[in-house]
N, CA, C and O atoms as a CHARMM CRD file, in Angstrom:
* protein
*
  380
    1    1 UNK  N    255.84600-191.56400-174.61500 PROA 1      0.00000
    2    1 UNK  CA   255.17800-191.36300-173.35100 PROA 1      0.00000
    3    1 UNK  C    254.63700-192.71300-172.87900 PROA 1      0.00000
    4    1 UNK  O    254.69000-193.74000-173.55500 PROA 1      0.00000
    5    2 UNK  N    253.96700-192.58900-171.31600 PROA 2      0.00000
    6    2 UNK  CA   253.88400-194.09900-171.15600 PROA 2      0.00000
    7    2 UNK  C    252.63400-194.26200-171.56900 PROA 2      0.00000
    8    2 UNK  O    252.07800-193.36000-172.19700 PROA 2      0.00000
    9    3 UNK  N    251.98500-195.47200-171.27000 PROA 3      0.00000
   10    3 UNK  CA   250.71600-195.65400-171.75200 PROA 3      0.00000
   11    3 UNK  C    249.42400-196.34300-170.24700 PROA 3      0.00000
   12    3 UNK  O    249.77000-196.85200-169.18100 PROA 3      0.00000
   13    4 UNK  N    248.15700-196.11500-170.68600 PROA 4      0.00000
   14    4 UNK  CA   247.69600-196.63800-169.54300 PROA 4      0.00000
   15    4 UNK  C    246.51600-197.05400-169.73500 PROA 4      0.00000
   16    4 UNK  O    245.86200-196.37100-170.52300 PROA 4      0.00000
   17    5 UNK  N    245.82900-198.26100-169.12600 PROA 5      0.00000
   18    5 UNK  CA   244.87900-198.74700-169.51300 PROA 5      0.00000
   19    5 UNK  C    243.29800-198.57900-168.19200 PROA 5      0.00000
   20    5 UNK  O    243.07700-198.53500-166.98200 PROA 5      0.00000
   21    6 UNK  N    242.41400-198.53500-169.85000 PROA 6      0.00000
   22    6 UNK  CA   241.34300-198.17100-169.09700 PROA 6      0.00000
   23    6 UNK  C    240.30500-199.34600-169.72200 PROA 6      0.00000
   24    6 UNK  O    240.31100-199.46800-170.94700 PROA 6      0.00000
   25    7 UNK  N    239.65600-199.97900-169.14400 PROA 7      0.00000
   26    7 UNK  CA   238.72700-201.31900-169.54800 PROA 7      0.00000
   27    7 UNK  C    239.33300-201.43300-170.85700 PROA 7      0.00000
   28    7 UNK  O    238.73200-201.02800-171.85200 PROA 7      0.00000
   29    8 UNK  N    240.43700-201.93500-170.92200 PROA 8      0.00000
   30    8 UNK  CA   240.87000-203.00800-171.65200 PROA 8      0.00000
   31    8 UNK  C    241.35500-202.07600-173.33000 PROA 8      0.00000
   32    8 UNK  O    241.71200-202.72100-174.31600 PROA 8      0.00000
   33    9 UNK  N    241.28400-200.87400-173.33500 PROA 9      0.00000
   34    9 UNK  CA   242.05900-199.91700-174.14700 PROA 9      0.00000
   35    9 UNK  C    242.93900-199.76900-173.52900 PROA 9      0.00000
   36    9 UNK  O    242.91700-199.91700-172.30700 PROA 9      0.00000
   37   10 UNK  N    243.96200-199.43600-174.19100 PROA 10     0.00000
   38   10 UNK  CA   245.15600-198.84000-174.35600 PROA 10     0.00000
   39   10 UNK  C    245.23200-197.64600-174.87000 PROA 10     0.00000
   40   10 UNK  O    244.90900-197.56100-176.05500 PROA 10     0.00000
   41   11 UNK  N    245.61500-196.54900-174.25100 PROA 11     0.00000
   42   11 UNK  CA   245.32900-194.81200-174.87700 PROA 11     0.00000
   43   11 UNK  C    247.00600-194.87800-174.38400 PROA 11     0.00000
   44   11 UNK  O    247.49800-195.56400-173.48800 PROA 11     0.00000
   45   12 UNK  N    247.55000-194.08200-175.14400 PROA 12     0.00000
   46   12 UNK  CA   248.84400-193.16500-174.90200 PROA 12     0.00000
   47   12 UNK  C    248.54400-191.91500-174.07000 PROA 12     0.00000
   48   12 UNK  O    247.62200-191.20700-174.47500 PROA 12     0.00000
   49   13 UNK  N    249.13000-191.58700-173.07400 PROA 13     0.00000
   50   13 UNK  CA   248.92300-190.58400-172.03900 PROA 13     0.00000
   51   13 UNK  C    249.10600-188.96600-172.64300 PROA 13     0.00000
   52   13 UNK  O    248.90000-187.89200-172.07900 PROA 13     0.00000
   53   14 UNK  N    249.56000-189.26400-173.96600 PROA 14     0.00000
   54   14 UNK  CA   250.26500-187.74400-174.44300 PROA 14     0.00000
   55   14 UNK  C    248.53500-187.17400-175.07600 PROA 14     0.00000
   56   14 UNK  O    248.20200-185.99200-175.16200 PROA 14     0.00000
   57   15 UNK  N    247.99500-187.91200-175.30400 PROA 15     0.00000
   58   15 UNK  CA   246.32200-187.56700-175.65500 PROA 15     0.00000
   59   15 UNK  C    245.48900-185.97400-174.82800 PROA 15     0.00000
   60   15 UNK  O    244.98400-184.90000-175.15500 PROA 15     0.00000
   61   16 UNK  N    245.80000-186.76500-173.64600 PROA 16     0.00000
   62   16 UNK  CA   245.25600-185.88800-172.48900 PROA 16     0.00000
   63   16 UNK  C    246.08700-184.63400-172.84400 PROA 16     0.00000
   64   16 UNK  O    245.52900-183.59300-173.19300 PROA 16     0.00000
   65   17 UNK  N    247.82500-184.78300-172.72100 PROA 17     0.00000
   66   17 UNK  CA   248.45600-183.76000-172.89900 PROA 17     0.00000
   67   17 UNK  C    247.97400-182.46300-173.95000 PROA 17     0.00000
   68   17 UNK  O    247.82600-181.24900-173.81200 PROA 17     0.00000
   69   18 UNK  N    247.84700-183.27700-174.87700 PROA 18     0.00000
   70   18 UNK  CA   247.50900-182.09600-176.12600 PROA 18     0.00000
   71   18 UNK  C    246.14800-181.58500-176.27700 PROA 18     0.00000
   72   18 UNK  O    245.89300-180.90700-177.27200 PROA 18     0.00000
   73   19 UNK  N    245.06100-181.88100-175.23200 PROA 19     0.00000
   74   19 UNK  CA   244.36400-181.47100-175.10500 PROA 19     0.00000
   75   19 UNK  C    244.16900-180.29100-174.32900 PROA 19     0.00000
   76   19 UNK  O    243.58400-179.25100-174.63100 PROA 19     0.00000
   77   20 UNK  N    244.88100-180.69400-173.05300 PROA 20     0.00000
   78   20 UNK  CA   245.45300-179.66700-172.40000 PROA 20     0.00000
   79   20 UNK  C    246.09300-178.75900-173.04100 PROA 20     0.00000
   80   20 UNK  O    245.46600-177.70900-173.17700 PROA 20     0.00000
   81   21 UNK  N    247.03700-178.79300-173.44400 PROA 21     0.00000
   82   21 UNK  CA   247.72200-177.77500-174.58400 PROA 21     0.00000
   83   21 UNK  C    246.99000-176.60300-175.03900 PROA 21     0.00000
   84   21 UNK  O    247.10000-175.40500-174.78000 PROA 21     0.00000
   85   22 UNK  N    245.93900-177.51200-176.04800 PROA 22     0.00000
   86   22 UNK  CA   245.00700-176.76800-176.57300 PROA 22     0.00000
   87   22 UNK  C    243.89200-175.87200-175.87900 PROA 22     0.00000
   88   22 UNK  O    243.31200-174.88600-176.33100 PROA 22     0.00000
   89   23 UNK  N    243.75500-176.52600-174.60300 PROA 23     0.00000
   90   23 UNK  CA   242.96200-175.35200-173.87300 PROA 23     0.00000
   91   23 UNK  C    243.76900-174.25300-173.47200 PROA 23     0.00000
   92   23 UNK  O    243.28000-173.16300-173.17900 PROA 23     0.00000
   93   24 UNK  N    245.34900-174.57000-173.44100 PROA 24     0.00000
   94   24 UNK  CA   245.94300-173.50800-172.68200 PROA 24     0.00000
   95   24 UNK  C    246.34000-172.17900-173.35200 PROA 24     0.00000
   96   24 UNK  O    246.53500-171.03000-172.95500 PROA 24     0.00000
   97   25 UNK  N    246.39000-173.05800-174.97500 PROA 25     0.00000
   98   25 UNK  CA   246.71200-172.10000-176.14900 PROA 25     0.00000
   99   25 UNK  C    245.38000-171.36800-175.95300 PROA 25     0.00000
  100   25 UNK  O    245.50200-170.22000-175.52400 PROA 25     0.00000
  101   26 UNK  N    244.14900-171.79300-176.17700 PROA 26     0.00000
  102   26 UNK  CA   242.83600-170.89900-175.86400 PROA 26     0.00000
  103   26 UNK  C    242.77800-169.91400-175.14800 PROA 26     0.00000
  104   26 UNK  O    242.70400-168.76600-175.58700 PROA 26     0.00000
  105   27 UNK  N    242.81500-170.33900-173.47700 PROA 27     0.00000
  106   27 UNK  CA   242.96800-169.43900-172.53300 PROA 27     0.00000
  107   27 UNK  C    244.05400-168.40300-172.52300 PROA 27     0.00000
  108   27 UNK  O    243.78000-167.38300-171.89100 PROA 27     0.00000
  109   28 UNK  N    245.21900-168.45900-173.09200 PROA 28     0.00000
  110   28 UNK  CA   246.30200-167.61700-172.89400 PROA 28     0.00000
  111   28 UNK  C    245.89100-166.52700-174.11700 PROA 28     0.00000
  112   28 UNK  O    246.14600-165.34600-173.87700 PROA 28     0.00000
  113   29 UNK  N    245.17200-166.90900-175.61700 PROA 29     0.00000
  114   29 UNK  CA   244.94500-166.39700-176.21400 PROA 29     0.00000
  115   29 UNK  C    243.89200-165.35800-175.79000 PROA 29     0.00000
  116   29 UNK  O    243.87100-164.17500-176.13100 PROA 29     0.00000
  117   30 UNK  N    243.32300-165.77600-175.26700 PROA 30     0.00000
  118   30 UNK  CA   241.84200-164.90700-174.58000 PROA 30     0.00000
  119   30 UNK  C    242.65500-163.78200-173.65700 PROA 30     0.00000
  120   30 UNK  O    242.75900-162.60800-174.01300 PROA 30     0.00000
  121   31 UNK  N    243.20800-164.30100-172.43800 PROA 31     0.00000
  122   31 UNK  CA   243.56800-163.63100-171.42800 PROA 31     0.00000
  123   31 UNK  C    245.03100-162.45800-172.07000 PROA 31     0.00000
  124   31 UNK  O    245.43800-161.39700-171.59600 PROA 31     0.00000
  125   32 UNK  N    245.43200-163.14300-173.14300 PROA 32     0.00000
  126   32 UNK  CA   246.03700-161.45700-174.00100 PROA 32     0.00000
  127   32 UNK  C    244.99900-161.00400-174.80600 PROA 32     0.00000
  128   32 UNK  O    245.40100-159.88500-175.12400 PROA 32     0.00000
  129   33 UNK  N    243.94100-161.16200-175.32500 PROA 33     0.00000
  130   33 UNK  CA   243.41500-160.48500-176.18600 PROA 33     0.00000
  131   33 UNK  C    242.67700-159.33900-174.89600 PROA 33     0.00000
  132   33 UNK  O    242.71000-158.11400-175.01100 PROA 33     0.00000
  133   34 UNK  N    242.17300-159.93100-173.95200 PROA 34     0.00000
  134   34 UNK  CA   241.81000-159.49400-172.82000 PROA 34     0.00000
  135   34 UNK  C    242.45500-158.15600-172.17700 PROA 34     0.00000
  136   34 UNK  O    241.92500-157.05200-172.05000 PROA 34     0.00000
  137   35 UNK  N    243.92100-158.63000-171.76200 PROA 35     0.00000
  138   35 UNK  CA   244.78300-157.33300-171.31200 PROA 35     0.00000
  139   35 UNK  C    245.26600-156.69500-172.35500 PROA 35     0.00000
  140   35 UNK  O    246.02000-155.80900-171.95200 PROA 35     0.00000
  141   36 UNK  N    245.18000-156.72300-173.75000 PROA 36     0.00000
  142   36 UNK  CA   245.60700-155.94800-175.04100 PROA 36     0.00000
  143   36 UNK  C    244.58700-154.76900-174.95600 PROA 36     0.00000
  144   36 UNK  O    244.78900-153.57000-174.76400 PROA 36     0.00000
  145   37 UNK  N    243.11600-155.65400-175.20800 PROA 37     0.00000
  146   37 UNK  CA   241.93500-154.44100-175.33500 PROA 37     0.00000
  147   37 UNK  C    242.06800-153.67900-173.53100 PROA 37     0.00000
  148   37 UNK  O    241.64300-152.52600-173.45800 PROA 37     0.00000
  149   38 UNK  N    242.46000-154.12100-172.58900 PROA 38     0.00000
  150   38 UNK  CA   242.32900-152.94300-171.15700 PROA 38     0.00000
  151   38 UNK  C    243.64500-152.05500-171.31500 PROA 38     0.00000
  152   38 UNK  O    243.58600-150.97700-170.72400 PROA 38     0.00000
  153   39 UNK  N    244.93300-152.35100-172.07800 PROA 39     0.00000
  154   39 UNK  CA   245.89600-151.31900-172.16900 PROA 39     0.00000
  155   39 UNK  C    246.02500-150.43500-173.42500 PROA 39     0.00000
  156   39 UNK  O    246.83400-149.52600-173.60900 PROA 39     0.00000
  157   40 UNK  N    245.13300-150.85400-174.19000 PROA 40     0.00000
  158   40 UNK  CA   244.95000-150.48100-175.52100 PROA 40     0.00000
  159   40 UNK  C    243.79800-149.34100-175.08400 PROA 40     0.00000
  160   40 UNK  O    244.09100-148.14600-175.08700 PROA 40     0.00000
  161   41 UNK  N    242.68700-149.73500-174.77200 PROA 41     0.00000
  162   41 UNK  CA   241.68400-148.50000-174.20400 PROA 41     0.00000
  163   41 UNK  C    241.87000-146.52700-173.71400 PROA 41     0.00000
  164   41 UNK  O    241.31900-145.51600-174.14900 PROA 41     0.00000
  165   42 UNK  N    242.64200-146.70400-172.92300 PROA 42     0.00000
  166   42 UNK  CA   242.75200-145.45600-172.51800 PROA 42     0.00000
  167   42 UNK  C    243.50500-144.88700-173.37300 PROA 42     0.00000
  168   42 UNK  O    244.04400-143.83900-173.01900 PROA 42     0.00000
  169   43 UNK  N    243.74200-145.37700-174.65000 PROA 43     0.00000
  170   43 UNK  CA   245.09400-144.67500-175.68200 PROA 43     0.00000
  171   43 UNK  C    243.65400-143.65300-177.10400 PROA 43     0.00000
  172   43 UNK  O    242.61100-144.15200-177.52500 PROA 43     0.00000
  173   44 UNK  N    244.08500-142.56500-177.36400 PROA 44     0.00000
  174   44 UNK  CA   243.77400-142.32400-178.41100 PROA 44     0.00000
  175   44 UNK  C    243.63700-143.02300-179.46400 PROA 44     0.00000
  176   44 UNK  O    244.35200-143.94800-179.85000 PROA 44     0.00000
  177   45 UNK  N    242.66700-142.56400-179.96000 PROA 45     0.00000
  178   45 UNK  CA   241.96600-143.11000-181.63700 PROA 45     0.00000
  179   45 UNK  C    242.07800-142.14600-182.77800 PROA 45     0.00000
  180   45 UNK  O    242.29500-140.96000-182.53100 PROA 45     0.00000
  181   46 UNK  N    241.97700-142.47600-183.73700 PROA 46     0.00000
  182   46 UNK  CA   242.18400-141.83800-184.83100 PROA 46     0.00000
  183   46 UNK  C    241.28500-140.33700-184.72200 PROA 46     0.00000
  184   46 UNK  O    241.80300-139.29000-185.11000 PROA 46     0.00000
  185   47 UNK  N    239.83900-140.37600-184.13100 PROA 47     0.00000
  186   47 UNK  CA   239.05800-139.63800-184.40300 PROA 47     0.00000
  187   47 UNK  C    239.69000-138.67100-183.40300 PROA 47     0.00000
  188   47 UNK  O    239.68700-137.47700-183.70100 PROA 47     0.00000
  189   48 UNK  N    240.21400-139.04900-182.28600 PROA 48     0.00000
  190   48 UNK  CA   240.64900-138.18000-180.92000 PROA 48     0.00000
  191   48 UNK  C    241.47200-137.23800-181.20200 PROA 48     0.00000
  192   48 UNK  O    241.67100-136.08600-180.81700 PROA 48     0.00000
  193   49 UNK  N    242.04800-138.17100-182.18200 PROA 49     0.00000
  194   49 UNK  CA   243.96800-137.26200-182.62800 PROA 49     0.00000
  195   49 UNK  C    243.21500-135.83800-183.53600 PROA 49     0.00000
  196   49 UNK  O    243.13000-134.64400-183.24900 PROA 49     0.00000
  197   50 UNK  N    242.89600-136.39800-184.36000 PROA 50     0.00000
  198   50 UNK  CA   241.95600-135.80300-185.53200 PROA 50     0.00000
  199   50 UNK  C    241.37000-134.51900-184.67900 PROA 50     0.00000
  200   50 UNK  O    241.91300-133.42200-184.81300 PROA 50     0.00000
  201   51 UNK  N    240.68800-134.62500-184.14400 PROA 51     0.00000
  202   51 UNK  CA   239.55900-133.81600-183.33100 PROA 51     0.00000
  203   51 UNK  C    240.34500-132.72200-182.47000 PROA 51     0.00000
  204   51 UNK  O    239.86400-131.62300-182.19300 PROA 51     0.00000
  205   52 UNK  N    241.75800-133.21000-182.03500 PROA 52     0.00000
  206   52 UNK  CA   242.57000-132.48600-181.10500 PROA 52     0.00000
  207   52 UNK  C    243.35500-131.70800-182.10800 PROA 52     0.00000
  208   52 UNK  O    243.69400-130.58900-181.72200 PROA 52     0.00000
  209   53 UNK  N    243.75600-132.09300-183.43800 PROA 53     0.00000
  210   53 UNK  CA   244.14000-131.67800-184.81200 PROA 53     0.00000
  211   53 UNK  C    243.63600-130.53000-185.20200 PROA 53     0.00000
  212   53 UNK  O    244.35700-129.58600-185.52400 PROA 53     0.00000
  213   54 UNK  N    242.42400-130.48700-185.21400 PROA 54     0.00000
  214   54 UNK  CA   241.33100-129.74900-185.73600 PROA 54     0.00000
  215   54 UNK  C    241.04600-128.27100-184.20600 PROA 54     0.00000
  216   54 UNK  O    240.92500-127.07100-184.45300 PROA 54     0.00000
  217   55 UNK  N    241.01900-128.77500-183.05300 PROA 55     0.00000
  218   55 UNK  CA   240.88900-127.78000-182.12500 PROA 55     0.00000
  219   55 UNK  C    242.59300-126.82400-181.73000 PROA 55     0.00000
  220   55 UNK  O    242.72800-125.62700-181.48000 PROA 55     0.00000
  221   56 UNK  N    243.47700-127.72100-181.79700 PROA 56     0.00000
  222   56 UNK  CA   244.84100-126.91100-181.82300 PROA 56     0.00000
  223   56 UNK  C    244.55000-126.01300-183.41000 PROA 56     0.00000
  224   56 UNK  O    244.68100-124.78900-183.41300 PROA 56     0.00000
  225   57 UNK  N    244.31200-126.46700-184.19000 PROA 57     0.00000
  226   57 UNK  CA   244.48800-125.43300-185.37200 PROA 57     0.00000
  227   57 UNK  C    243.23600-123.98800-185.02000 PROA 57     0.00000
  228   57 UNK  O    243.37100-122.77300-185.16500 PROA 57     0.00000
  229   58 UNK  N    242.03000-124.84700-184.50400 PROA 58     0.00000
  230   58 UNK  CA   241.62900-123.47000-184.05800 PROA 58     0.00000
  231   58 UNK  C    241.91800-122.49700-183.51700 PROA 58     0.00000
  232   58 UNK  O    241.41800-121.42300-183.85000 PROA 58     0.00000
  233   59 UNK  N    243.12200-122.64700-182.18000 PROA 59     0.00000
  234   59 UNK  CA   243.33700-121.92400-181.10700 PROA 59     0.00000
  235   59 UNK  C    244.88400-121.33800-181.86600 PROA 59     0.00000
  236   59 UNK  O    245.50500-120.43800-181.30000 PROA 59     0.00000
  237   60 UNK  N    245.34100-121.87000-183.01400 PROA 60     0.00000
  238   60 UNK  CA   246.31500-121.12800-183.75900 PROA 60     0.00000
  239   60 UNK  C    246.02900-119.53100-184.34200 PROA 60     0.00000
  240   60 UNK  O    246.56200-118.42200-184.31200 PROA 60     0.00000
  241   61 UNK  N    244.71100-120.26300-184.93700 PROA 61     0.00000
  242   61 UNK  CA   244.18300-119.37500-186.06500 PROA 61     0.00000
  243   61 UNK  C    243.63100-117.75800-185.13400 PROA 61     0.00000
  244   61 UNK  O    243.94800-116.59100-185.36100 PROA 61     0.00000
  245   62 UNK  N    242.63700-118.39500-183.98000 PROA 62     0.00000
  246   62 UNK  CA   242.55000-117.23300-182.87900 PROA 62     0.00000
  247   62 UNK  C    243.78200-116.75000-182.50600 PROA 62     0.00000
  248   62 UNK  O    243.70600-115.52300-182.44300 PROA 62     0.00000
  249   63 UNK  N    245.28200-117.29000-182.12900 PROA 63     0.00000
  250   63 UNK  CA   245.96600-116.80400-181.67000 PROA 63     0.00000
  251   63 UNK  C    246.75400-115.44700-182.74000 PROA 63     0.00000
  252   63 UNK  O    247.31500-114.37300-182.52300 PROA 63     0.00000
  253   64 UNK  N    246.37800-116.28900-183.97100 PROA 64     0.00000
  254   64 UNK  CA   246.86200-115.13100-185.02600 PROA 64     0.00000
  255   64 UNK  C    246.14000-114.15900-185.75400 PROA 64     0.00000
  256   64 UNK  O    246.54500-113.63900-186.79400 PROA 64     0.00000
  257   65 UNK  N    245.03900-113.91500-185.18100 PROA 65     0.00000
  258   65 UNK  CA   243.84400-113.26300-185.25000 PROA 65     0.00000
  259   65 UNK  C    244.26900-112.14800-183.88500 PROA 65     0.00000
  260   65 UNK  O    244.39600-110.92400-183.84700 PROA 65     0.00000
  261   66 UNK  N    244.39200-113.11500-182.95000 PROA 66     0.00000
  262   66 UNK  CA   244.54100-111.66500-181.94100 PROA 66     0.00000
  263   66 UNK  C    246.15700-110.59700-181.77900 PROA 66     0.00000
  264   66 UNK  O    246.57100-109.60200-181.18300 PROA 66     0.00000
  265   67 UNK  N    246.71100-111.89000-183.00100 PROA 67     0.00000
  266   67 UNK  CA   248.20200-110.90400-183.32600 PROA 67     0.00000
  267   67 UNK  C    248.10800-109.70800-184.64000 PROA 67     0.00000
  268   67 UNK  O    248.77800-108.74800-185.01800 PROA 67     0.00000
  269   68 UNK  N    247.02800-110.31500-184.99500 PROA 68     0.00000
  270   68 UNK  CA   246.85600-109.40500-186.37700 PROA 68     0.00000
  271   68 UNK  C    245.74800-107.74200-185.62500 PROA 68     0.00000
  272   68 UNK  O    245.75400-106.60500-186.09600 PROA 68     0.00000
  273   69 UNK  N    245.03400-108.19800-184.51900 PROA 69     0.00000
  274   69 UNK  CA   244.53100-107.04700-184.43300 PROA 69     0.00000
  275   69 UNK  C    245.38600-105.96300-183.78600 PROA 69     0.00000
  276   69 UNK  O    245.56400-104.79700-184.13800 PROA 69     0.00000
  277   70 UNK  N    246.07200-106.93500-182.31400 PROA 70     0.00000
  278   70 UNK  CA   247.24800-106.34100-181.88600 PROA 70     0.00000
  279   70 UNK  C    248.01500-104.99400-183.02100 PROA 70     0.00000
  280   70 UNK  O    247.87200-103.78300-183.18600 PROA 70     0.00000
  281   71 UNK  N    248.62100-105.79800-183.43700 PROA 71     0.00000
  282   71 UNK  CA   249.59700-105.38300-184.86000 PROA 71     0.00000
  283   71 UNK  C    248.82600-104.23300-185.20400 PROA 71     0.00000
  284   71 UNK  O    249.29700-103.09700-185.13800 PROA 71     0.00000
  285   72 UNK  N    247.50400-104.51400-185.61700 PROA 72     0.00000
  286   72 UNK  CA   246.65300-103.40800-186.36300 PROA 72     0.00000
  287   72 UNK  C    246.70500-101.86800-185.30700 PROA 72     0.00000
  288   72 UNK  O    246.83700-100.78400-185.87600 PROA 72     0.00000
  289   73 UNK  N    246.61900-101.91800-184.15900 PROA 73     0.00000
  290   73 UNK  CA   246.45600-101.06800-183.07600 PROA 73     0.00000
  291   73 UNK  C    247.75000-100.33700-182.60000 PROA 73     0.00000
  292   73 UNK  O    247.85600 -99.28300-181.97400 PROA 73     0.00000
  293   74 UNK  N    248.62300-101.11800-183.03100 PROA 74     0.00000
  294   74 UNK  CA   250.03000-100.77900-182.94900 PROA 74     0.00000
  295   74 UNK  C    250.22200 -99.40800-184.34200 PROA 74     0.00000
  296   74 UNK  O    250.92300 -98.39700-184.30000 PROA 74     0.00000
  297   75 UNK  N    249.55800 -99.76400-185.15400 PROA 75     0.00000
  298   75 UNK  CA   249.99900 -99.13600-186.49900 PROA 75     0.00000
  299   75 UNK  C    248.76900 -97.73800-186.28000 PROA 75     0.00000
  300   75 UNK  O    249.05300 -96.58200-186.59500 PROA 75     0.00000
  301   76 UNK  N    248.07300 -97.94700-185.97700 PROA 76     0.00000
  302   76 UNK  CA   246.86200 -97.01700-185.82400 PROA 76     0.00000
  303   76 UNK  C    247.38100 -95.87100-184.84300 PROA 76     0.00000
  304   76 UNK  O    247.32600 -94.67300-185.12400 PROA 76     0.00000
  305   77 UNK  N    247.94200 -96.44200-183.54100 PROA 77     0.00000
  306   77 UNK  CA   248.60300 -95.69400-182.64300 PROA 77     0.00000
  307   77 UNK  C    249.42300 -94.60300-182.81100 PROA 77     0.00000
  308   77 UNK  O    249.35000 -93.44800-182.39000 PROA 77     0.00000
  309   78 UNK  N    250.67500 -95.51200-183.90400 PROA 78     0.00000
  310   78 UNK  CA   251.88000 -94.81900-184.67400 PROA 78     0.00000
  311   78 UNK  C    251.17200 -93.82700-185.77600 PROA 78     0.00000
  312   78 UNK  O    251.86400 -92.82700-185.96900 PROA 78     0.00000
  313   79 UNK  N    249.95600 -93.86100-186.54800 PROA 79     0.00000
  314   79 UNK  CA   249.44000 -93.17900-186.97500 PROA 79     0.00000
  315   79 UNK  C    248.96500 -91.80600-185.80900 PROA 79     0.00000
  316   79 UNK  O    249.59700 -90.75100-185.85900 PROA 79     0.00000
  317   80 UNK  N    248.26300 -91.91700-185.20200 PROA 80     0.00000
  318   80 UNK  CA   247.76100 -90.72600-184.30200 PROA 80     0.00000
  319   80 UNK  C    248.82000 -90.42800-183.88700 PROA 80     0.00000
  320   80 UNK  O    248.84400 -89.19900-183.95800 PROA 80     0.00000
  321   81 UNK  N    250.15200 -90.92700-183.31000 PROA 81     0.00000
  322   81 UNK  CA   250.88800 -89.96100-182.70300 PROA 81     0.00000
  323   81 UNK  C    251.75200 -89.29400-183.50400 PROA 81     0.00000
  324   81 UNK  O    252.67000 -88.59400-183.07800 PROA 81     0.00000
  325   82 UNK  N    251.48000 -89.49600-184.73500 PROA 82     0.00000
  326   82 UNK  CA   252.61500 -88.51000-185.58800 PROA 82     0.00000
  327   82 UNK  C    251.55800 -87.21200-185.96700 PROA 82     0.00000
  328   82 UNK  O    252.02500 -86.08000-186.09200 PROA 82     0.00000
  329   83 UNK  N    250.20300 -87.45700-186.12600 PROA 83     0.00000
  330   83 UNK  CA   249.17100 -86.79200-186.03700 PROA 83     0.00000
  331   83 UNK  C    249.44200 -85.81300-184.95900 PROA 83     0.00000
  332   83 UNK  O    249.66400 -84.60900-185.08600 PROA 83     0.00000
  333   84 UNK  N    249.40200 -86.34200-184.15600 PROA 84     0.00000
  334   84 UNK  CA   249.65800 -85.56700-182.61900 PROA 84     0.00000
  335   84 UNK  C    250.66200 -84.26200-182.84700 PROA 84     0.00000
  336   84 UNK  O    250.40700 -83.06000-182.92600 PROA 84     0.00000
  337   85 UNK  N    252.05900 -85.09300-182.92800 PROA 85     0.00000
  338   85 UNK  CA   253.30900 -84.51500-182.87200 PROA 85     0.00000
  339   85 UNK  C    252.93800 -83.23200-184.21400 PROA 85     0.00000
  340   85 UNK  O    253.55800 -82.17700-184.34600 PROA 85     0.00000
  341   86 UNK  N    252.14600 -83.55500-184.80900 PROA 86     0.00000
  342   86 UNK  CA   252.20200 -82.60200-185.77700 PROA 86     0.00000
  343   86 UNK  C    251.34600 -80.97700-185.63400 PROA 86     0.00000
  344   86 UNK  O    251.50800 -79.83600-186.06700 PROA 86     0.00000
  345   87 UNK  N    250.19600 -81.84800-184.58900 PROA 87     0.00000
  346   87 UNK  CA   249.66500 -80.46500-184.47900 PROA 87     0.00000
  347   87 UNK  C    250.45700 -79.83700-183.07600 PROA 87     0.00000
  348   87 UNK  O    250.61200 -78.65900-182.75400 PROA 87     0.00000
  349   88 UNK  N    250.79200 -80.80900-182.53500 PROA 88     0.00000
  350   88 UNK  CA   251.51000 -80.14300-181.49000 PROA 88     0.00000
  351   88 UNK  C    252.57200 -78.91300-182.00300 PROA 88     0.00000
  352   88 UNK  O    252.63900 -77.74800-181.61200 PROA 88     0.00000
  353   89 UNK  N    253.34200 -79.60100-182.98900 PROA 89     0.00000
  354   89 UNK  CA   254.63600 -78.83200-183.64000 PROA 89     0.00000
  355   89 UNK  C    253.81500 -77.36900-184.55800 PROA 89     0.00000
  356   89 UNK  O    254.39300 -76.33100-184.87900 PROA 89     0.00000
  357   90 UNK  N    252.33000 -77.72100-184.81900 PROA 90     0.00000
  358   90 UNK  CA   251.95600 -75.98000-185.38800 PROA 90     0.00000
  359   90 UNK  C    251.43900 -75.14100-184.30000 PROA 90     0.00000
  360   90 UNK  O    251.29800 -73.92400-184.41800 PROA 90     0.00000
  361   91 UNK  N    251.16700 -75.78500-183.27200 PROA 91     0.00000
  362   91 UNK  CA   250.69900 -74.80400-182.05000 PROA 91     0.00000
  363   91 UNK  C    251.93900 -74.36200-181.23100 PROA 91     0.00000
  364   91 UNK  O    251.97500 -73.62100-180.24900 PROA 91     0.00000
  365   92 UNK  N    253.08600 -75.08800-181.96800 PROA 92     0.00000
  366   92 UNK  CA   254.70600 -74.66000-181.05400 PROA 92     0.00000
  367   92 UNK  C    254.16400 -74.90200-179.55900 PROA 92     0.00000
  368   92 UNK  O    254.07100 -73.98100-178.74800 PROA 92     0.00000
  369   93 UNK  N    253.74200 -76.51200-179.21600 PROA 93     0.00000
  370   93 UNK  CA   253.48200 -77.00800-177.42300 PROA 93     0.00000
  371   93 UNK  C    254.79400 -78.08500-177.80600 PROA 93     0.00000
  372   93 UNK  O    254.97000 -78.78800-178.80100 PROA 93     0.00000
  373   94 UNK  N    255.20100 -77.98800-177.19800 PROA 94     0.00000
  374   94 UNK  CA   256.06200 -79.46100-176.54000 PROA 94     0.00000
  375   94 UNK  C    255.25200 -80.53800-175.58200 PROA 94     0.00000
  376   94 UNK  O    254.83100 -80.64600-174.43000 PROA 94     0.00000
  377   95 UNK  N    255.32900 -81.41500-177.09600 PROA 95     0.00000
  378   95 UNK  CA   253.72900 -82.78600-176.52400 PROA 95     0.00000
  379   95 UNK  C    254.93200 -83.68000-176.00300 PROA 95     0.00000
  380   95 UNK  O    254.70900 -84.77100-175.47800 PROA 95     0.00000
């Protein structure tokens, strides 16, 4: 690189350069760490996933809770109507 004089030093011009450099490596480092943490933000965290983990398994467990009572009412039903059919069939009614 060329060189240039200032009261009677002699500095090589590439000085300045790598100083520059080094601020730019700084700043560029900052300004991604910067837009990493603003696109990184709105994303789930461990605890979020976890927590959404934990509330889907709830709304499973209710959902198979309200299949099990279902089910139960179904069988109870089929119980009374053979009940039914039966006293119907000793009173000779067509139920």
């Amino acid at each position: 690189m060329g060189e240039f004089n200032l009261d009677g030093f002699t500095l090589p011009s590439y000085d300045s350069c790598t100083i520059n450099f080094t601020l730019m490596i700084q700043l560029t480092e900052e300004r991604f760490e910067q837009i990493l943490t603003e696109k990184l933000a709105p994303l789930a965290t461990k605890v979020d996933v976890r927590e959404g983990v934990e509330e889907l398994a709830r709304m499973v467990s209710a959902g198979f809770e309200n299949i099990r009572e279902r089910l139960d009412v179904r069988e109870r039903m089929t119980v009374v109507e053979q009940k039914l059919q039966r006293i119907g069939e000793a009173l000779h009614l067509n139920l």
